[in-house]
KELOSE-470257 format. One line per field, with one value per residue (C-alpha): residue in three letters; residue number from 1; x, y, z. Coordinates in steps of 0.5 Angstrom, whole numbers, plus 500, padded with zeros to 3 digits. Example, Ala and Ser with C-alpha at 12.3 -4.5 7.8 and 13.67 -1.06 7.14 Angstrom:
# KELOSE-470257
rest	ALA;SER;
nr	1;2;
c1	525;527;
c2	491;498;
c3	516;514;
END
This chain:
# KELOSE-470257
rest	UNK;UNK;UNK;UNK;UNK;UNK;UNK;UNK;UNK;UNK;UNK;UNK;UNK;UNK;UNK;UNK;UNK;UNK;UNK;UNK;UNK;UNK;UNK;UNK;UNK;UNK;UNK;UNK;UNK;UNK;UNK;UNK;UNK;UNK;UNK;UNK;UNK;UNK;UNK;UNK;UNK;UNK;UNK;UNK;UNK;UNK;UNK;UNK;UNK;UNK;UNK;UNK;UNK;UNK;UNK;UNK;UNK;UNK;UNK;UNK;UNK;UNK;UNK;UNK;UNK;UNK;UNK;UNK;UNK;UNK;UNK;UNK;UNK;UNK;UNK;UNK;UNK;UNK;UNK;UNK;UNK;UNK;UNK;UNK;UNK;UNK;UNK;UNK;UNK;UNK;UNK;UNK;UNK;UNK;UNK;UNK;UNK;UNK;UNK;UNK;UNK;UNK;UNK;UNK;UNK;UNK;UNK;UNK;UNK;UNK;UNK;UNK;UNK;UNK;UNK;UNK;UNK;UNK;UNK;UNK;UNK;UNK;UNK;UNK;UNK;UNK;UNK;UNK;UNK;UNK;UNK;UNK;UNK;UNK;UNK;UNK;UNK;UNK;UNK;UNK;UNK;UNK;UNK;UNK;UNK;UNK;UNK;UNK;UNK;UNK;UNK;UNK;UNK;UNK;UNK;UNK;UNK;UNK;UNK;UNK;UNK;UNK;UNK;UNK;UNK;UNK;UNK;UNK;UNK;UNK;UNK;UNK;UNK;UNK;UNK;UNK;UNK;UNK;UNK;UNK;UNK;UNK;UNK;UNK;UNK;UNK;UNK;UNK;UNK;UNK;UNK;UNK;UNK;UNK;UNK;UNK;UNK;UNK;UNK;UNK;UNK;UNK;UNK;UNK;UNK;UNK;UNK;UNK;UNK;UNK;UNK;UNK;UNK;UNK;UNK;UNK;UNK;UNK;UNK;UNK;UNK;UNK;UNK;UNK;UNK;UNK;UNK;UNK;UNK;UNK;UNK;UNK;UNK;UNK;UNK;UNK;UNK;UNK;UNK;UNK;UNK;UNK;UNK;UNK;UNK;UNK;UNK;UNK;UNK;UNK;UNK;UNK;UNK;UNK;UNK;UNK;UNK;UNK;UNK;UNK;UNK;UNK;UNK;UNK;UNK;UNK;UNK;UNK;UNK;UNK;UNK;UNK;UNK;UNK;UNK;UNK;UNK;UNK;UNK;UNK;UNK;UNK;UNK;UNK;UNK;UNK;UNK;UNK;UNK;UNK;UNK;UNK;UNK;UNK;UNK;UNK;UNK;UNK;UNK;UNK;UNK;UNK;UNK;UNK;UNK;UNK;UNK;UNK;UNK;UNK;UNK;UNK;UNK;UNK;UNK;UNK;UNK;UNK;UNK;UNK;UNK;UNK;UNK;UNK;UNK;UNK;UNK;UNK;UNK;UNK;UNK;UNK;UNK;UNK;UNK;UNK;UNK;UNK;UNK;UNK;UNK;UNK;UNK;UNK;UNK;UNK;UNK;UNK;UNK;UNK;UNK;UNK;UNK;UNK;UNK;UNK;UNK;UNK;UNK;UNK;UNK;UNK;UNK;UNK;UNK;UNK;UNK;UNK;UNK;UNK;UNK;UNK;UNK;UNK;UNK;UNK;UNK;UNK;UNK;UNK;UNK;UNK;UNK;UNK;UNK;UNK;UNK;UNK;UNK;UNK;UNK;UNK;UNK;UNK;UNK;UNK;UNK;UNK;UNK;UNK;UNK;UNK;UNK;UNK;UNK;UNK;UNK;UNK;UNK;UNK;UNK;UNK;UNK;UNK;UNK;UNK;UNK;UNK;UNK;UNK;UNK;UNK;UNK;UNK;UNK;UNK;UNK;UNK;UNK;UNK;UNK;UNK;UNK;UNK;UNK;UNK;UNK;UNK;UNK;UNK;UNK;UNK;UNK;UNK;UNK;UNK;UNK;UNK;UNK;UNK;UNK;UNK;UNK;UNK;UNK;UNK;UNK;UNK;UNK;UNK;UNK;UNK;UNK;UNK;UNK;UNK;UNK;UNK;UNK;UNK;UNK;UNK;UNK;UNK;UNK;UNK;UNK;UNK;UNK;UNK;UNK;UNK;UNK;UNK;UNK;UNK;UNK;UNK;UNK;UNK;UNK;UNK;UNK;UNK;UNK;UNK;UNK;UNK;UNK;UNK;UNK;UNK;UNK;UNK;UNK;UNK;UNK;UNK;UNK;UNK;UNK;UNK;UNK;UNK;UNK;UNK;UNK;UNK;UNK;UNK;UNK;UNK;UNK;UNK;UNK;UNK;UNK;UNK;UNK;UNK;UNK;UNK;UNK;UNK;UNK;UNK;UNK;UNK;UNK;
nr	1;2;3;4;5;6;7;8;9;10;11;12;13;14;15;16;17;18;19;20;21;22;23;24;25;26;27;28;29;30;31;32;33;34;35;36;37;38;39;40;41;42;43;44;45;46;47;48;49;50;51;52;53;54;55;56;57;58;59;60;61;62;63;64;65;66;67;68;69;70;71;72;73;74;75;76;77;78;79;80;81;82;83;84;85;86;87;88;89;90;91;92;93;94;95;96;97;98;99;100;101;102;103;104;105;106;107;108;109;110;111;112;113;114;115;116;117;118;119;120;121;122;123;124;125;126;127;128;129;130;131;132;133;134;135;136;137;138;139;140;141;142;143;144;145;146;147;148;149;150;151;152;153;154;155;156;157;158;159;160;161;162;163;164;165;166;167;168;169;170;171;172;173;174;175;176;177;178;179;180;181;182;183;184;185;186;187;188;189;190;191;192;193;194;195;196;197;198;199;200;201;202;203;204;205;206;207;208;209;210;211;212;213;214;215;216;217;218;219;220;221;222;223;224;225;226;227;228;229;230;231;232;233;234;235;236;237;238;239;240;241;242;243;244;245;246;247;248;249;250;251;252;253;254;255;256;257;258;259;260;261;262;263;264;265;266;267;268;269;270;271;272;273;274;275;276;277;278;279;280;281;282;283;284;285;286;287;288;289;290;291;292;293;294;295;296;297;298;299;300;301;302;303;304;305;306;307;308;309;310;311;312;313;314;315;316;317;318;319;320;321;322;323;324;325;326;327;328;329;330;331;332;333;334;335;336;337;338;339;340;341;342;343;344;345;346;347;348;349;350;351;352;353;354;355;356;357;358;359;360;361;362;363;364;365;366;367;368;369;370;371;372;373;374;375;376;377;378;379;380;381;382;383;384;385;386;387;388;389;390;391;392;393;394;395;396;397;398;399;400;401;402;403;404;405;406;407;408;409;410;411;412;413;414;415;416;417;418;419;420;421;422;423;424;425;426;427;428;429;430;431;432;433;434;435;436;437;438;439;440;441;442;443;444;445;446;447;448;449;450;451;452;453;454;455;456;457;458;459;460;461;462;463;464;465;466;467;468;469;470;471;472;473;474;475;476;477;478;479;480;481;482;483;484;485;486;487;488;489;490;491;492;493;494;495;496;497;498;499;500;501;502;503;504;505;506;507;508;509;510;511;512;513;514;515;516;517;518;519;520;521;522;523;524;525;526;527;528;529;530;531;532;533;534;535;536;537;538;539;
c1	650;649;654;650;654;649;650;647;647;648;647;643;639;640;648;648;647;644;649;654;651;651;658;659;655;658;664;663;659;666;670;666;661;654;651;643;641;635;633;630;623;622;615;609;607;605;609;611;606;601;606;607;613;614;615;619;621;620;618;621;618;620;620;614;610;613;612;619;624;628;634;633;633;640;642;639;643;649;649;646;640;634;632;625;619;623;628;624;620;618;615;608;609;612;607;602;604;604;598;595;598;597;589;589;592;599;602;598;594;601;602;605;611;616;621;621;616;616;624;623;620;624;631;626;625;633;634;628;632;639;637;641;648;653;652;647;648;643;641;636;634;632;638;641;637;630;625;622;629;629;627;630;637;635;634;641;644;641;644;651;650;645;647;645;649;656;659;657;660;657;658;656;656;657;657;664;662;667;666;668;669;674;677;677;673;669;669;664;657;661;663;657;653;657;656;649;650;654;649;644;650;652;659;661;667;667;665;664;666;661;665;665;673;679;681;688;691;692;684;683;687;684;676;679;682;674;671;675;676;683;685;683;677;675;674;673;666;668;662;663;662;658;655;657;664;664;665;672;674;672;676;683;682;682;674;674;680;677;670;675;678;673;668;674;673;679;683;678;681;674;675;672;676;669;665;670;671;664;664;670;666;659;664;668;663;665;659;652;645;640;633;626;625;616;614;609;614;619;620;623;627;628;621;624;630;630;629;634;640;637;639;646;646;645;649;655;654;654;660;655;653;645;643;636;633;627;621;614;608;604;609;607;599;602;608;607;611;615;617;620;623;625;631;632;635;629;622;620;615;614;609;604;598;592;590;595;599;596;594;601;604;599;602;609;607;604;610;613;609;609;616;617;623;625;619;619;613;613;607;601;606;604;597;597;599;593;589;593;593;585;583;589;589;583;579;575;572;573;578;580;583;577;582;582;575;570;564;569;565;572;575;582;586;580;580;579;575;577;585;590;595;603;602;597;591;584;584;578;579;574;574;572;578;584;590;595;597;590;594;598;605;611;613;609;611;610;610;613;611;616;619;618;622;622;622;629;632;631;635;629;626;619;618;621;619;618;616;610;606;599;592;589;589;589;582;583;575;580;585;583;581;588;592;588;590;597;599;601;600;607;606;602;601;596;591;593;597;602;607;605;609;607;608;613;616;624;623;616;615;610;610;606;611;617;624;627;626;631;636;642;650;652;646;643;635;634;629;631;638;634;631;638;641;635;636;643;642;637;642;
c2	310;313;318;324;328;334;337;344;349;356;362;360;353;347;347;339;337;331;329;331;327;322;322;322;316;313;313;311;305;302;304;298;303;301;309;311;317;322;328;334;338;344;345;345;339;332;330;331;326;331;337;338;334;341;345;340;334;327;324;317;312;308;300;301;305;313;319;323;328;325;326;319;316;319;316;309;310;311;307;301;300;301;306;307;312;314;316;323;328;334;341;337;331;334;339;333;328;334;338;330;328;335;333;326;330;328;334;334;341;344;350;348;351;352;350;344;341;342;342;336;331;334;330;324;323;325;319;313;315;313;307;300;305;308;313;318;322;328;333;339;341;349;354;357;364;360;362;354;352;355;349;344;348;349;341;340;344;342;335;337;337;330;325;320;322;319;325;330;332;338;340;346;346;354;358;360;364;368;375;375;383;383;376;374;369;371;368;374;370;363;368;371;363;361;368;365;359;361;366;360;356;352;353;348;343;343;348;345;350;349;352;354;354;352;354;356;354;362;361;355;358;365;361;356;363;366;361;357;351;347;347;340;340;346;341;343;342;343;341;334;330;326;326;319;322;326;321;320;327;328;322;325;331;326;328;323;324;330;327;320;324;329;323;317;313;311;310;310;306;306;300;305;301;299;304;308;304;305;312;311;308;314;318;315;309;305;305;309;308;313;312;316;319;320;325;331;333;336;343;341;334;333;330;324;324;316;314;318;316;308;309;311;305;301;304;304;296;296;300;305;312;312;319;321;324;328;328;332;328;333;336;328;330;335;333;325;320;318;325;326;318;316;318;312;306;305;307;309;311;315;315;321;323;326;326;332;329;321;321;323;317;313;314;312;307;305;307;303;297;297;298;292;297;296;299;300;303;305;306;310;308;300;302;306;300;297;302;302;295;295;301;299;291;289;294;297;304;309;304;309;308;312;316;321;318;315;313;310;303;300;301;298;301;302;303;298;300;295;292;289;295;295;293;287;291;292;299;302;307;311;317;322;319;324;325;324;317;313;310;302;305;302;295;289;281;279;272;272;267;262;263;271;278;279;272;272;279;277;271;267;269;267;272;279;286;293;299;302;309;309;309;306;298;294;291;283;283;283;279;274;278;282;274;272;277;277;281;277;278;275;279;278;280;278;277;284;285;287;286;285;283;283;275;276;283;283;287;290;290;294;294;298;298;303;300;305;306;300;302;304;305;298;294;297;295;289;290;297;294;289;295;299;291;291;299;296;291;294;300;
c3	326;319;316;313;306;305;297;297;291;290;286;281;279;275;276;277;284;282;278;283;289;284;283;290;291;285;287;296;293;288;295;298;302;303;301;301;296;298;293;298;294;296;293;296;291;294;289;281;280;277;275;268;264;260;267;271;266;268;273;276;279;283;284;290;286;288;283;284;282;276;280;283;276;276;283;281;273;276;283;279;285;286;291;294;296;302;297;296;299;299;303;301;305;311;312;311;316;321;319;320;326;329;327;330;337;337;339;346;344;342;339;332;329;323;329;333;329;321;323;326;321;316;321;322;314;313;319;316;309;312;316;314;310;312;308;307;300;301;296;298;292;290;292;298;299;297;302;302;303;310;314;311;311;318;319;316;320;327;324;325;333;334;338;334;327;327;322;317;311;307;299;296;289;286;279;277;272;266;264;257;256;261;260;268;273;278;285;289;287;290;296;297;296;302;306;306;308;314;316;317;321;316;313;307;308;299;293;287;282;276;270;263;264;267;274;275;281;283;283;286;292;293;293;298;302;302;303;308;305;303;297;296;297;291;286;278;275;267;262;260;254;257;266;267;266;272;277;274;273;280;282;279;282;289;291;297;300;303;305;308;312;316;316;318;313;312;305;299;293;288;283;277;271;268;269;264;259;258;259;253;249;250;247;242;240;234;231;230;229;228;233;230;237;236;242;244;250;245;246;254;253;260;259;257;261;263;255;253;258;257;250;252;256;250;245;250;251;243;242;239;238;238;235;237;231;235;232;234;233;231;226;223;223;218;213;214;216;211;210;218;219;213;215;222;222;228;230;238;240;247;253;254;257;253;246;243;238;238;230;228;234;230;223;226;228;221;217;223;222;213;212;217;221;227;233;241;243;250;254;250;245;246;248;240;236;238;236;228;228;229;225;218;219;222;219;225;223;230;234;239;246;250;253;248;245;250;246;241;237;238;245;244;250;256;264;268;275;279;278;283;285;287;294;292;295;291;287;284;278;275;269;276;280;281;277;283;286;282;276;276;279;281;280;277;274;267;264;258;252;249;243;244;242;249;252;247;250;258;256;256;262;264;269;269;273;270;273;270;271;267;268;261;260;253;252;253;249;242;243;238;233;233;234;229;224;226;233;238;246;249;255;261;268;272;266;263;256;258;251;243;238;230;227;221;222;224;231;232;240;245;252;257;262;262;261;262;269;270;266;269;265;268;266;261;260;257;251;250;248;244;240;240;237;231;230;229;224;219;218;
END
């Protein structure tokens, strides 16, 4: 049977949850334990699919085509696995699968409530989620206190007493904070967080001290007293040079002996030697590269979240800091783009969804292209280069992609109604369709042509797999016209354009896939490391 550790929060949001329950996670799996991962929403929301990036950050996809939290990027980066749709729900799929069982007469014309109903499909999920390990790291999302966290504390604590769970572990990670004027930390909040917790029945087994400060250990001691924890399992959560330094940090505080003894998993030894190497190597790097980071969603960079953490990937790889020189795509309209890149050893140009900031996106990709410096385009940035190179190259007057412009003479990026989706099942799509769950999701192969920049960064790899989210296909009725003047196709995926290279350019790559979403520490995205290596080599 599945082992369950809970990782809650307290006093106030964006403490570091995700990545503590990643550190747990990180650290179970180097001991040799099979461990799953589960991100609990609160929200209402089906899913973050249709949520703005500016409002929540970035939303993950998964290999089976789920729109997530981007927790489950953290949990896949710092496992180096993938996890599934099952790895992810929210207040919205639950009072969904309820509402429509209840519908379709499951319940036998019962009255349906909070309790035992919506509790009880909230333990199922947690359940189906730890099916096949041995042990389930869970976080539930929100703060102690919040009225939607109700249920699903509730769930978790009716999990303590199941027959059918060999052992719980709960963790709560807590605000320590520091009052300047009086020179002193502060335990209330902590107490006050862990007093909730036990009013709704459930008592913490650890605190994660998040804190700007060091803890004495007269400190530690009076926490562990109030909240009725040994002193061993109080563990200091300092800010760090980087996340993925904190499984090491919480592995020299001993973080598993208190888990290992109350779940008796006995002695966990985590072979963590070359995941700090890396992480040496995050923070003092030998060499630095300088990427020309092109985006719309700048004013919240959590948007991005997955790009970014790829690109420290890479540069751990290459024993090199990677400085992202942010730049507004708008700001581009206005200044040009000489004046905003003139700068960077490289050219990115992000993904993105409506016609805010595709002009300046554009004359990236321009200035990219005729200066012949080092370009990924990802997504709507790969879509763009299609778009420049027929306008600037081919010469075609209005070339656009119709999402921003559907009476366009040249549709260079379009919508194709009818295209196989993850599961291989026929899907339609239309300009009415809906925004949630109606895009090219998930996971899909594509065949790589010889002798190409993306052939040669997979090791020669005839077919990969990446992940994809968009709902605008490249238009195969100008692949001549843009072969024959110079941009070649080198990716294809079940008849679609999938990668485009430019013949005589040192390192010129679009892709439609995101590749960052398969980036992980331990093994970096293979096309991202070949655009950090040219980055590298044009300095």
């Amino acid at each position: 049977m599945t082992k369950y550790i809970f990782v809650t929060g307290g006093v106030l949001s964006s403490l570091g949850k995700g990545i503590t329950a990643a550190s747990v996670g990180t650290l179970l799996k180097h001991s040799g334990m099979n461990v799953g991962m589960l991100k609990i929403d609160p929200y209402i929301n089906v899913d973050p699919g249709t949520m703005s990036p500016l409002e929540h950050g970035e939303v993950f996809v998964t290999e089976d085509g789920a729109e997530t939290d981007l927790d489950i990027g953290n949990y896949e980066r710092f496992l180096d696995a993938s996890f599934l749709k099952s790895a992810n729900f929210t207040t919205g799929q639950v009072y969904s699968s309820v509402i429509e069982r209840e519908r379709a007469g499951g319940y036998l014309g019962q009255t349906i409530q909070v309790i035992p109903h919506i509790v009880g499909e909230i333990v199922h999920r947690i359940k189906l989620a730890g099916e096949g390990h041995d042990i389930l790291v869970v976080e539930l999302g929100g703060t102690v206190g919040d009225i939607e966290g109700l249920p699903f504390m509730e769930a978790i604590r009716q999990m303590k007493h199941d027959d059918e769970v060999e052992g719980t572990f709960f963790i709560h990670v807590t605000l320590i904070p520091y009052i300047k004027a009086a020179g002193e930390l502060k335990s209330k909040p902590t107490q006050h967080s862990v007093q909730e917790l036990r009013r709704i029945g459930i008592t913490p087994q650890m605190i994660i001290a998040r804190s700007e400060n060091a803890l004495p250990k007269t400190f530690k001691k009076k926490l562990a007293m109030s909240c009725d924890v040994s002193t061993d399992s109080v563990i200091e959560a300092l800010d760090a040079a980087t996340i993925y330094a904190i499984p090491v940090t919480f592995l020299s505080q001993n973080i598993l002996k208190p888990i290992a003894k109350e779940l008796e998993l006995g002695e966990l030894n985590p072979d963590m030697e070359e995941w700090d190497t890396l992480v040496k190597k995050i923070v003092q790097p030998k060499n630095k590269t300088v990427v020309g980071f092109v985006g719309k969603y700048l004013e919240l960079k959590e948007a991005y979240k997955s790009l970014t953490e790829s690109l420290i990937h890479c540069g751990a790889h290459l024993d090199t800091r990677v400085e992202i020189n942010w730049v507004d795509a708008e700001e581009i309209e206005e200044r040009g783009a000489e004046a905003l890149l003139n700068d960077c050893d490289s050219v990115l140009v992000a993904g993105g969804f409506g016609s805010r900031g595709v002009e300046g996106k554009i004359q990236a990709i321009e200035y990219a292209r005729v200066n012949q410096v080092p370009y990924l385009g990802i997504c709507l940035g790969m879509q763009l280069t299609l778009v420049e190179y027929a306008r600037n190259v081919l010469g075609l007057e209005g070339a656009n992609s119709i999402e921003f412009d559907e009476n366009t003479p040249h549709p260079m990026v379009y919508l194709i109604d009818n295209f196989l989706d993850q599961s291989g099942d026929s899907q339609l799509r239309t300009h009415q369709s809906p925004m949630g769950g109606t895009m090219r999701l998930g996971e899909y192969p594509c065949e790589t042509k010889d002798g190409s920049l993306i052939q040669k960064a997979y090791n020669g790899a005839k077919i990969i797999h990446e992940r994809h989210r968009h709902r605008y296909e490249a238009n195969p009725a100008y692949r001549k016209q843009l072969e024959n003047a110079g941009m070649v196709v080198t990716g294809e995926s079940n008849g679609l354009i999938e990668t485009v290279e430019i013949k005589g350019h040192p390192w010129f790559l679009g892709v439609q896939f995101h590749p960052e979403f398969t980036s992980r520490l331990q093994t970096p995205n293979a096309s991202i490391l070949a655009f950090v290596q040219a980055s590298l080599n044009a300095e």
